[in-house]
VEXDREN-2710 file (C-alpha; in Angstrom, 1 decimal):
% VEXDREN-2710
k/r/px/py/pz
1/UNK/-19.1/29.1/14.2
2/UNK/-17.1/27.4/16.9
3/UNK/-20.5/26.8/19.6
4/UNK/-22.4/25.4/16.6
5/UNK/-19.4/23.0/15.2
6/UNK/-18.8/22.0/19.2
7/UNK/-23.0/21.5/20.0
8/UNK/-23.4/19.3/16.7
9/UNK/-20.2/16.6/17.6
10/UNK/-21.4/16.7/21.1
11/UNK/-25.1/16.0/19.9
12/UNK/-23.6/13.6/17.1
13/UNK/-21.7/11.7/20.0
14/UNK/-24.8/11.3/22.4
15/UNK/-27.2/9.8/19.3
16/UNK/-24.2/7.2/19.1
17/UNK/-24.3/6.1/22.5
18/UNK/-27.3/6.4/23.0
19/UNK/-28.5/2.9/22.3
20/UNK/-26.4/1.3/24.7
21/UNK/-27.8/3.3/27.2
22/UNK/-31.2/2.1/25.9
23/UNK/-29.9/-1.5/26.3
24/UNK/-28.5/-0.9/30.0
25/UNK/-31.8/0.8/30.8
26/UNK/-34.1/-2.3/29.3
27/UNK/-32.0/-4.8/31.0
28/UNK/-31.3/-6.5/34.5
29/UNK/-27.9/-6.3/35.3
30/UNK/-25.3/-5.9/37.8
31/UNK/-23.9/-2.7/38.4
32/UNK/-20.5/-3.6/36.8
33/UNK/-21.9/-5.2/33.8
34/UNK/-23.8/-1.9/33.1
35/UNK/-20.8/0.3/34.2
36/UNK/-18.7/-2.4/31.6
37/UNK/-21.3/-1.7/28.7
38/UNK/-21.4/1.6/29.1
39/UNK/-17.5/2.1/29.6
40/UNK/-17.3/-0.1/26.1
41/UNK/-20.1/2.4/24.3
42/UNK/-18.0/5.5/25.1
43/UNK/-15.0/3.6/23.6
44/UNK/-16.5/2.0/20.9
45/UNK/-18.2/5.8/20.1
46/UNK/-15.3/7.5/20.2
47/UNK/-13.3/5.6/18.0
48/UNK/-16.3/5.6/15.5
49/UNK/-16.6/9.0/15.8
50/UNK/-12.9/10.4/15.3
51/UNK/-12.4/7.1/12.3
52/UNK/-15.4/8.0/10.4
53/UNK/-16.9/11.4/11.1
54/UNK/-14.8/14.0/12.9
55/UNK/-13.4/14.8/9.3
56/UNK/-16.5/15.1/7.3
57/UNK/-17.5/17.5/10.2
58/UNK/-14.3/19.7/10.1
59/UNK/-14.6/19.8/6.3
60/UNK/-18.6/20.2/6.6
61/UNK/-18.0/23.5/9.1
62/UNK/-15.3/25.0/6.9
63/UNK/-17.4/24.7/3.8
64/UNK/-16.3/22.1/1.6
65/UNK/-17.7/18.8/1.8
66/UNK/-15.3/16.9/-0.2
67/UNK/-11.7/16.8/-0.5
68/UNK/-8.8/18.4/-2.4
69/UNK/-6.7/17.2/-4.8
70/UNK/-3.8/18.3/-2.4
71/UNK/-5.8/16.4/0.3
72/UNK/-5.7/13.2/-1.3
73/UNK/-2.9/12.9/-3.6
74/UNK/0.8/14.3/-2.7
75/UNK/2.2/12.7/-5.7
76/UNK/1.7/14.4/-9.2
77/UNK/3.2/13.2/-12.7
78/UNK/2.5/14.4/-16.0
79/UNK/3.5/13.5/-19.7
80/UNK/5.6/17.1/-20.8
81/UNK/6.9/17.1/-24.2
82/UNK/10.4/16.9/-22.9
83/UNK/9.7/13.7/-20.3
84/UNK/8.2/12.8/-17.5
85/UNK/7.8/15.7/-14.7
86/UNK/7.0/14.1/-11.5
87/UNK/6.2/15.6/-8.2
88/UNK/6.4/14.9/-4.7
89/UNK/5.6/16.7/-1.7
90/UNK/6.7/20.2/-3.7
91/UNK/9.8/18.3/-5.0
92/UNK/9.9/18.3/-8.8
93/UNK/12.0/15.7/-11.1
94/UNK/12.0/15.8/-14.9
95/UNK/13.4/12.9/-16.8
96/UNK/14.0/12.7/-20.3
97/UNK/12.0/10.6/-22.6
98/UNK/15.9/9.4/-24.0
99/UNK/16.5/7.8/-20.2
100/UNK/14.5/5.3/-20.0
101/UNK/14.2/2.4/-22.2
102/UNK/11.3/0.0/-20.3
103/UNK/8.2/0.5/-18.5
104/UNK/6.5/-1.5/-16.6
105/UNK/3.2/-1.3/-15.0
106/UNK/2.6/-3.1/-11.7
107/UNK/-0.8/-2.5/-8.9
108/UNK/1.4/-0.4/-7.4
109/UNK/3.5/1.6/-9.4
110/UNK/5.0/2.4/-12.8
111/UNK/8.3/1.4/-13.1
112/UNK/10.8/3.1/-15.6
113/UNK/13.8/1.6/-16.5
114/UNK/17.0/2.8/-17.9
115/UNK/20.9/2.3/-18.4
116/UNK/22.0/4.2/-15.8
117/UNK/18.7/5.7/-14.0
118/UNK/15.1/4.2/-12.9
119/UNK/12.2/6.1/-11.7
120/UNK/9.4/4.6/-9.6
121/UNK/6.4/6.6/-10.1
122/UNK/3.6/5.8/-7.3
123/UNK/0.0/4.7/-8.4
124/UNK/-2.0/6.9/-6.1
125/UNK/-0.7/9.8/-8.3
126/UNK/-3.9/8.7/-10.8
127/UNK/-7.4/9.1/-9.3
128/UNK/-8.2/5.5/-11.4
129/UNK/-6.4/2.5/-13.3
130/UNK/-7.9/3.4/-16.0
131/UNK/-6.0/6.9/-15.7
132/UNK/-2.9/4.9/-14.8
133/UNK/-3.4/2.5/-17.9
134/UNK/-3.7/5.1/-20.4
135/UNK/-0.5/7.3/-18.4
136/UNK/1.6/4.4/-19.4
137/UNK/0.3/3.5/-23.0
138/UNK/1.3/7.2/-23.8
139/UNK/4.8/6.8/-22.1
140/UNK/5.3/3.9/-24.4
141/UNK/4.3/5.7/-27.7
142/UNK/6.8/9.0/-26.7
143/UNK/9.6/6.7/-25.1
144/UNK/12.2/5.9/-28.2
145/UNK/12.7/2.4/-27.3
146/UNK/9.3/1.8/-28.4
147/UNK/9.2/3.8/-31.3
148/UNK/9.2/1.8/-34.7
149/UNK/12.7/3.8/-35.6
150/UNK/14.0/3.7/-32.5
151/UNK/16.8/1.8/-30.7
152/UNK/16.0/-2.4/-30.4
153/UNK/16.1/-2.1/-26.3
154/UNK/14.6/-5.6/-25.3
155/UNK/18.0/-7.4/-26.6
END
C-alpha cells in the first residue's frame, strides 16, 4: 500500500522534528535563530531518517523485516571435495586443494598461497570469525601441504 508506506515516513519524519519545533516555540529568539534551528532540524531529520530508517521501512512495507543473505553478503566460498569454490557477484572460481600450499588468516581476509596462483578470499563472506576460524582450520586439514604425508612446503 503505497498511501500507507508514504503517510507513515511522513508521520515518522514530523515526530523527528518535532522537538525542535518544541524548542523554537518554548524559547525567545530572533527570527533567524529560529528559522536557523529549524532549517538544521529538517537537515539533521533527514539525514537520520534516510541513514537509519528509510530501509527498515522499505523492507517493513514489502514484508520482510530482516535482510537476505544476497543483501548482505556478495561473496560466497565453500569447502567442495575438489577445492575451494568461491563466488563473487555470480562469478564462480574453483581452485584445487593441490594449488595452494599456505594459508593465512588475517581480520580481513584469508589468504591462499601457491607456486604459481594466490587466492584472496574476503572475510565478510562468513556471517562470524568464528565461522571464518573454523573455514580455515578445515582448509588446513584438506590442503596437502598440511597433511602428515604430504609435501614439506614451509622450506
Amino acid at each position: 500500500n503505497l498511501q500507507g508506506s508514504v503517510f507513515t515516513a511522513a508521520a515518522i519524519q514530523f515526530l523527528m522534528w518535532l522537538p525542535f519545533c518544541l524548542v523554537v516555540l518554548k524559547s525567545e529568539m530572533s527570527p533567524f535563530g529560529t528559522a536557523g534551528i529549524l532549517f538544521c532540524g529538517l537537515i539533521l531529520t533527514g539525514f537520520l531518517y534516510t541513514t537509519f530508517l528509510e530501509s527498515f521501512l522499505i523492507r517493513f512495507f514489502q514484508g520482510r523485516n530482516k535482510h537476505t543473505k544476497d543483501e548482505v553478503f556478495t561473496s560466497v566460498a565453500e569447502i567442495t571435495d575438489e577445492g575451494i569454490s568461491y563466488t563473487d557477484r555470480g562469478r564462480r572460481i574453483n581452485y584445487q586443494w593441490d594449488a595452494f600450499h599456505a594459508v593465512y588468516d588475517t581480520e580481513k581476509n584469508i589468504i591462499f598461497i601457491g607456486d604459481t596462483l594466490h587466492a584472496v578470499i574476503p572475510a565478510k563472506c562468513f556471517n562470524h570469525f568464528l565461522e571464518k576460524d573454523a573455514f580455515v582450520r578445515e582448509c588446513q586439514k584438506r590442503m596437502p601441504a598440511y597433511l602428515s604425508d604430504g609435501p614439506d612446503a614451509f622450506d
